[in-house]
N, C-alpha and C positions, 0 to 999 in steps of 0.2 A: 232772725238768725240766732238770735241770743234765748228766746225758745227749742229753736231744734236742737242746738247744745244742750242746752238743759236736758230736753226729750232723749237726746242720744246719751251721754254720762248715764240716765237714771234708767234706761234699756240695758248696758251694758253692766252696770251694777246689778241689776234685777236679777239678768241670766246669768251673771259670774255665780249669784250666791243662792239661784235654781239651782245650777247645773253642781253647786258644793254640793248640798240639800239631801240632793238627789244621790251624790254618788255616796254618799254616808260623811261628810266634810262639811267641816266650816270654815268661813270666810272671814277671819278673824278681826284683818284690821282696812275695813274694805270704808271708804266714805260714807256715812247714811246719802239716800238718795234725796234730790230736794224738790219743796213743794212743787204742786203743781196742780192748775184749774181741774175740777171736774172732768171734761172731754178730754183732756190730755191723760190724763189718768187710767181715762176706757179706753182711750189708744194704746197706753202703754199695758194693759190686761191682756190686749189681742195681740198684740206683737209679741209681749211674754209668752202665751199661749202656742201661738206660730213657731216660736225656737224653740220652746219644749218639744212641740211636733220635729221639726228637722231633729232637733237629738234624740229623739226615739226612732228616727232613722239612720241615724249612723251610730247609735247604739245596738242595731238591728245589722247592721252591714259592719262582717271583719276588715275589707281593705278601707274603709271611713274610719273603721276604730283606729286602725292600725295607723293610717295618716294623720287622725290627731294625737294618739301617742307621742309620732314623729313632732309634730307642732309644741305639744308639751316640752320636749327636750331644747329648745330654742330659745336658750337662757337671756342671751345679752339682746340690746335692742338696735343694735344695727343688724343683725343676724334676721333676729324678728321684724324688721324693717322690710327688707331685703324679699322675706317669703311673704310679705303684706302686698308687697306691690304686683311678684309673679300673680297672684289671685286677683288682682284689679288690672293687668298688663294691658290687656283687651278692650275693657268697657267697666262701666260700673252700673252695675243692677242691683236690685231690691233684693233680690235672689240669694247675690252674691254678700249684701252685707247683712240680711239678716244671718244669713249662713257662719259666715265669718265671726260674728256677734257668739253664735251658737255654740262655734271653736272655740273661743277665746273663752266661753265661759265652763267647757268642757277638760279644755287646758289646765285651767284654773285650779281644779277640782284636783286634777289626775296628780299635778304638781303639789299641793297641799296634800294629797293621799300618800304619796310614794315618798316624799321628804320628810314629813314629820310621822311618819309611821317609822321609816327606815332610821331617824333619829332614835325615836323610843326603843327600837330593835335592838339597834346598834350600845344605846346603854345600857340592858338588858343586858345582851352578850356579855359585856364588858363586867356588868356586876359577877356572873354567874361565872366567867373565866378569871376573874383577876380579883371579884374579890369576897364574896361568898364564904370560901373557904375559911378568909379573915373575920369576918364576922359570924361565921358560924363558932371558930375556936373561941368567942371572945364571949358565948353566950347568946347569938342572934341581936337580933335589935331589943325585943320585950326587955331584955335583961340586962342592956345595956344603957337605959333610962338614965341612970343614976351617972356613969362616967359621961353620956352627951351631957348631961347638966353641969359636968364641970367640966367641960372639955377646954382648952385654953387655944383659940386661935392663935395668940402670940406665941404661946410654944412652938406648936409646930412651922409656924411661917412669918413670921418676924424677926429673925435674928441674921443679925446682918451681913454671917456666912450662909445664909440660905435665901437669896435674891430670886435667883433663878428658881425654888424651891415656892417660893412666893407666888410669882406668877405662875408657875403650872396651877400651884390649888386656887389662885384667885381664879385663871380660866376655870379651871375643871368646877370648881362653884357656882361661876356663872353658867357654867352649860349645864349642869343640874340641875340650879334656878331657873334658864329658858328651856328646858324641855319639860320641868314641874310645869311651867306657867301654859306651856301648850297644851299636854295634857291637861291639865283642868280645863284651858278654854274650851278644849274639844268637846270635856266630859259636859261643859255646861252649854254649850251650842246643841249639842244633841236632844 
């Protein structure tokens, strides 16, 4: 039992970070998969192999694309619970979990693509409407070397009528910081 766990976790890890691979995404902070014999390993080749096949057929078919889309959007996990079982209601088959295996790692993908795409999007826009303008009258970045080198954090967000002034730039820094940090992982997963 405590092999097929293993077998199963290091199948579903495999296809989550195929099925990134493939759709141009990476799978950032996914477990490494863990060891495993020789012959488990050729199992685990041909059953990779097998869900890349079904995802080249529901890559091939719009109403399959279209219903893992729908699956993609299935954020929390009682929701994702809920549509795990309508698919096993009946019976449970090789069929249906390599399939399911295949989704999940299709999902994967789709959610990593359209989230931190539409993250990098959305601070893009945001530079280019709100602050562009401000950096451009100030000299652009090249020529603004010299004032980042003296820039003083505590000016602007440490004085103790500017709290709420704080935490916006502490967030708005960290979502700079986690959307630098995805981009690069992305640039260096590729």
């Amino acid at each position: 039992m405590a092999s097929d766990e293993q077998f199963s976790k290091n199948l579903l890890l495999r296809s989550v970070k195929d099925q990134a691979q493939r759709a141009g995404t990476c799978a950032l902070s996914l477990p490494e998969p863990l060891p495993m014999s020789e012959e488990q390993e050729q199992l685990l080749d041909q059953m990779a192999e097998l869900i890349r096949n079904i995802g080249d057929i529901v890559d091939r078919d719009k109403k399959l694309k279209n219903m893992v889309d729908g699956f993609a959007r299935v954020v929390d996990k009682p929701s994702f619970l809920r549509l795990v079982d309508k698919v096993f209601v009946d019976d449970i088959t090789w069929g249906k979990i390599a399939t399911f295996i295949c989704v999940v790692g299709k999902a994967v993908a789709k959610i990593l693509a359209d989230y931190v795409s539409g993250i990098v999007s959305w601070t893009l826009d945001y530079f280019k409407d709100n602050l562009l303008n401000w950096i451009c009258n100030r000299g652009g970045w090249i020529n603004s070397i010299s004032s980042l080198a003296r820039y003083s954090f505590e000016r602007d967000f440490c004085s103790s009528s500017r709290l709420i002034s704080l935490s916006s730039g502490v967030l708005f820094i960290s979502g700079v910081l986690l959307g630098g940090l995805i981009v690069w992982r992305l640039n260096r997963c590729a």
